[in-house]
C-alpha positions as CSV (number, residue, x, y, z in Angstrom):
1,X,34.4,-56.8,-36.5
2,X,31.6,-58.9,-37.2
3,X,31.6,-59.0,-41.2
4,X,31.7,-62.4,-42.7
5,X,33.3,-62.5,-46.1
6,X,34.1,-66.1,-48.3
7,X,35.5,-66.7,-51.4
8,X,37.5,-64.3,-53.7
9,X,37.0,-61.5,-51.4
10,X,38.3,-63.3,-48.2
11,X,41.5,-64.4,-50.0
12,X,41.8,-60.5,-51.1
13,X,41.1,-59.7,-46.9
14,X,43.3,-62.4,-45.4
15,X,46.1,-61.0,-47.6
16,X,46.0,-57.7,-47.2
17,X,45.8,-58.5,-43.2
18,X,49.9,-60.2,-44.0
19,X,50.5,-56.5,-44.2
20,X,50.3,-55.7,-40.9
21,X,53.1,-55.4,-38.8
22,X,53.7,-54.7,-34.8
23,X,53.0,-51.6,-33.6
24,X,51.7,-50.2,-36.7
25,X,49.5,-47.3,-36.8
26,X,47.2,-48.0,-39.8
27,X,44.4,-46.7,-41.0
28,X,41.5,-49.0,-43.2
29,X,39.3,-47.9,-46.3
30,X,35.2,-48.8,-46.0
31,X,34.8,-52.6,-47.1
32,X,37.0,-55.1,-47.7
33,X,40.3,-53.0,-45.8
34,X,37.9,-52.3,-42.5
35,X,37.6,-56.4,-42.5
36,X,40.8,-57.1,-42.5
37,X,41.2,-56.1,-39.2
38,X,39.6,-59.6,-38.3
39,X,43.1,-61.4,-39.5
40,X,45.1,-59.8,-37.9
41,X,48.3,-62.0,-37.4
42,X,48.9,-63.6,-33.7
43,X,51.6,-61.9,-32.0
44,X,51.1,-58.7,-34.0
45,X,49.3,-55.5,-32.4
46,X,48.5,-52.5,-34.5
47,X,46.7,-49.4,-33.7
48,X,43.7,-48.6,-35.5
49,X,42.9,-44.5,-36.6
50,X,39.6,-43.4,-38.0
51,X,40.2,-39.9,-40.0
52,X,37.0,-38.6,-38.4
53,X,39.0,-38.6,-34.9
54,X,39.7,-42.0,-33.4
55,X,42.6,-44.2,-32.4
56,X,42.5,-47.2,-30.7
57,X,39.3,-48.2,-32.7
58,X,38.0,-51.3,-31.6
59,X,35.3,-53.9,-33.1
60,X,31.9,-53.1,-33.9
61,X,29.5,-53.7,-30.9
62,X,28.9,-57.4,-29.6
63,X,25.9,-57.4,-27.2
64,X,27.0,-61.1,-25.9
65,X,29.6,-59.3,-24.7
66,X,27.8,-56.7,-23.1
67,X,28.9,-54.3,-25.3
68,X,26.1,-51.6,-26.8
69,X,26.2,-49.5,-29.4
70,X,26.8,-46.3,-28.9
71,X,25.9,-43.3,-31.9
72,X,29.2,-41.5,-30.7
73,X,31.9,-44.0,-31.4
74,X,31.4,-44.2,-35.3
75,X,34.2,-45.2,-37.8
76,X,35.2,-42.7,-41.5
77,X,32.2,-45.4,-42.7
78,X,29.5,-43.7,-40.2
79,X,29.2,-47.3,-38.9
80,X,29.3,-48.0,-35.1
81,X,32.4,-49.2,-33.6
82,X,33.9,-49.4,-29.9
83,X,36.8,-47.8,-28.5
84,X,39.9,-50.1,-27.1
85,X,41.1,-49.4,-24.0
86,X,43.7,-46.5,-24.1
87,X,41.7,-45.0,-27.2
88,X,41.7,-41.3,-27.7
89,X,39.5,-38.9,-29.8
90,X,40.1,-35.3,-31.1
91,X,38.9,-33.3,-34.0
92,X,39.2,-34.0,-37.5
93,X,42.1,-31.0,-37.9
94,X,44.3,-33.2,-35.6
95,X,43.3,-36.2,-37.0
96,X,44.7,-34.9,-40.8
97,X,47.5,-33.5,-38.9
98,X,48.8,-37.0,-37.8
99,X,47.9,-38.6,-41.7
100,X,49.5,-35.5,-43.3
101,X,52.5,-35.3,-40.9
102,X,53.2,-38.8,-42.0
103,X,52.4,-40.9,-38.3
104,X,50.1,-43.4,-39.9
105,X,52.3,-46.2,-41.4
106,X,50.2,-47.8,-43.1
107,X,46.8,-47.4,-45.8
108,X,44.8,-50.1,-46.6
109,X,42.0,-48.5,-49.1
110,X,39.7,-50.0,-52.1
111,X,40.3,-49.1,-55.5
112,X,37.8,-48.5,-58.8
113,X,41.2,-48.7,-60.5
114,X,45.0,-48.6,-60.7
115,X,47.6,-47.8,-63.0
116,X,50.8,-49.3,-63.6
117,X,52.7,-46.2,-62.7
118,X,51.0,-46.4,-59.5
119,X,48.0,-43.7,-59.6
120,X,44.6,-44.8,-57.8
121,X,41.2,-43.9,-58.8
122,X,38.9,-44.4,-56.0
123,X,36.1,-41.9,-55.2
124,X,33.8,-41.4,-58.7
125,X,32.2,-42.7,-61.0
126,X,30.5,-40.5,-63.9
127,X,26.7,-40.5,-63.5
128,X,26.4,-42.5,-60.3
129,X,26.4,-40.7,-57.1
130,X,29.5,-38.7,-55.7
131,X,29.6,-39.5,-51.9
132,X,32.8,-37.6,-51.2
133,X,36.8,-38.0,-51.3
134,X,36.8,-38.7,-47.7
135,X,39.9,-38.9,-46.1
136,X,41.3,-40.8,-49.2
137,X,43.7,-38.4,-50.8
138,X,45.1,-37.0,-47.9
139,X,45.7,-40.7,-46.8
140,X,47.2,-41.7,-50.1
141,X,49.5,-38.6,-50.6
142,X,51.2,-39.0,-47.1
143,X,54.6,-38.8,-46.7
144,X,56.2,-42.5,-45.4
145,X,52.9,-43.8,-45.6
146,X,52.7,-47.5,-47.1
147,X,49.5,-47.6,-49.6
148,X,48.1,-50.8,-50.4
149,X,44.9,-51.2,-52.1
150,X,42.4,-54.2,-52.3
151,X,40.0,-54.4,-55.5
152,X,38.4,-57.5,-57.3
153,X,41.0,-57.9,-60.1
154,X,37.8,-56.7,-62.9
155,X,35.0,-54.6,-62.6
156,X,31.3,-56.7,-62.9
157,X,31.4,-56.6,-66.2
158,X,34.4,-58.1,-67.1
159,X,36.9,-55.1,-67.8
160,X,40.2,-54.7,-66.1
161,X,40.7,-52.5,-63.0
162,X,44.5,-52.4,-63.5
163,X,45.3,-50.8,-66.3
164,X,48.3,-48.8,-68.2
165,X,46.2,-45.4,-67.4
166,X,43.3,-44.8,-65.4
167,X,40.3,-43.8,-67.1
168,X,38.7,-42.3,-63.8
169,X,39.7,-39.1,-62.0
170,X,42.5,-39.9,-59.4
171,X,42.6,-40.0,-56.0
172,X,46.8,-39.6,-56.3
173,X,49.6,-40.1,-59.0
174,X,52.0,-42.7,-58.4
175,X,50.8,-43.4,-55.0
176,X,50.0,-47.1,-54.4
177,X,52.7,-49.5,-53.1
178,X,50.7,-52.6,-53.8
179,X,48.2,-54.2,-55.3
180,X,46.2,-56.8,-53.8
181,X,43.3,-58.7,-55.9
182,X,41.8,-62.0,-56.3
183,X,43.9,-63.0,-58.7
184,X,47.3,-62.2,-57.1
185,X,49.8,-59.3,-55.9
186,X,51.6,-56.9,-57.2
187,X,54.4,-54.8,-56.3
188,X,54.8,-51.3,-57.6
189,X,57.5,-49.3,-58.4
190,X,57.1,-46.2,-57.8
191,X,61.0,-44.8,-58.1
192,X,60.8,-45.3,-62.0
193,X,57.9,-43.8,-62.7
194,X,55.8,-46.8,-62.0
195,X,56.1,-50.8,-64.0
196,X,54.4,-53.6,-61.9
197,X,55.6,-57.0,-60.9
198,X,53.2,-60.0,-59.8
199,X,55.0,-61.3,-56.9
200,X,52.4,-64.0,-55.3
201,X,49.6,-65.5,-57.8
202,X,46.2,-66.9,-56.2
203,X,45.8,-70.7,-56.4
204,X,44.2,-72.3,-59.1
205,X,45.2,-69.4,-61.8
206,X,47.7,-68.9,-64.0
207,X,50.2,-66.2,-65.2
208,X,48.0,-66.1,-68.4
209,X,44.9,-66.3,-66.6
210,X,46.4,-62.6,-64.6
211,X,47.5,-61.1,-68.4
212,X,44.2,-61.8,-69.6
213,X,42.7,-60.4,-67.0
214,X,44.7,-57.1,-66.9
215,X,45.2,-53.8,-69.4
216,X,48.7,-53.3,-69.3
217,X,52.2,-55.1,-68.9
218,X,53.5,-56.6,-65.8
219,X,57.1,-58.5,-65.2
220,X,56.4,-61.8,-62.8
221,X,58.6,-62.7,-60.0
222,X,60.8,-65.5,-60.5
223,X,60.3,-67.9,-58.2
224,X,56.4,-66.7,-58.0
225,X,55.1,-67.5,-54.6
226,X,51.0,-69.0,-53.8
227,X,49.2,-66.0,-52.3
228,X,47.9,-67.1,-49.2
């Protein structure tokens, strides 16, 4: 892809890329998750799928590579992509069939918030404009499926996006496996009916720094790893 992200947001990307392991069929959220597809890890191949009915996507459209844009290879973000060699499209029904029968191993998605029990608000906001759900909570809910979302660790104006409950309607209950912000990681546990553990912490802040920062409890790995 051609996106060029610094600061905050390209610690949040390069991170989230660390999730990615061989031969992983994964599918990426609109923003920050369809950028991390430019980290991915040497020696590591993954397969991308778009819910609207590609796999094997590709990059978006270089022309000094002699590659054109063409209106019919289009990511779940309507944006134009290309199509890797072997690639294969088919209709949205089969496309849901392969995220609902549990085939894609991996979900990287963006969050308006999280809970510590593991529920993800994603799609709405009250009074601004509802695009859609999108492929998001089928994606979320599927069975095997690792869900890790990326979010700035507040919202613009300051408030905290992880919180003990979400405030927003849900995209899925006690579906996210980890959280990744600018501020750190954290691990959800989902068996016990959620409780979230910081397990890497971004440079130059501090466990208070994350508490202040967040609306609900958290346990901190011991030793706490640099997110890198």
């Amino acid at each position: 892809t051609n996106g060029v992200v610094s600061g905050p947001r390209e610690r949040i990307i390069r991170r989230a890329a660390q999730e990615f392991r061989d031969g992983m069929y994964v599918n990426l959220g609109i923003g920050m998750p369809t950028l991390a597809s430019n980290y991915v890890p040497d020696g590591i191949s993954i397969e991308l799928q778009a819910e609207n009915g590609l796999l094997g996507l590709g990059p978006y459209p270089n022309p000094s590579r002699g590659q054109k844009a063409d209106a019919d290879w289009i990511n779940a973000g309507k944006e134009t992509v290309t199509a890797n060699p072997g690639a294969s499209t088919f209709s949205s029904s089969e496309s849901f069939g392969m995220i609902r029968g549990g085939h894609v191993d991996l979900t990287i998605l963006g969050g308006l918030q999280c809970s510590s029990s593991g529920d993800l608000a994603s799609f709405f906001v009250p009074g601004k404009l509802l695009k859609g759900m999108g492929g998001a909570m089928d994606l979320v809910s599927a069975p095997g499926t690792r869900v890790v979302v990326t979010m700035d660790h507040t919202a613009k104006d300051g408030s905290p996006k992880i919180m003990e409950k979400c405030s927003l309607p849900l995209t899925g209950r006690g579906v996210v496996d980890t959280i990744i912000t600018d501020m750190g990681v954290f691990d959800c546990n989902k068996e016990n009916d959620g409780g979230l553990t910081l397990v890497e912490i971004a440079r130059g802040v501090t466990v208070d720094d994350v508490k202040a920062a967040t609306a609900c409890t958290f346990s901190v790995a011991d030793p706490l790893p640099f997110m890198d």
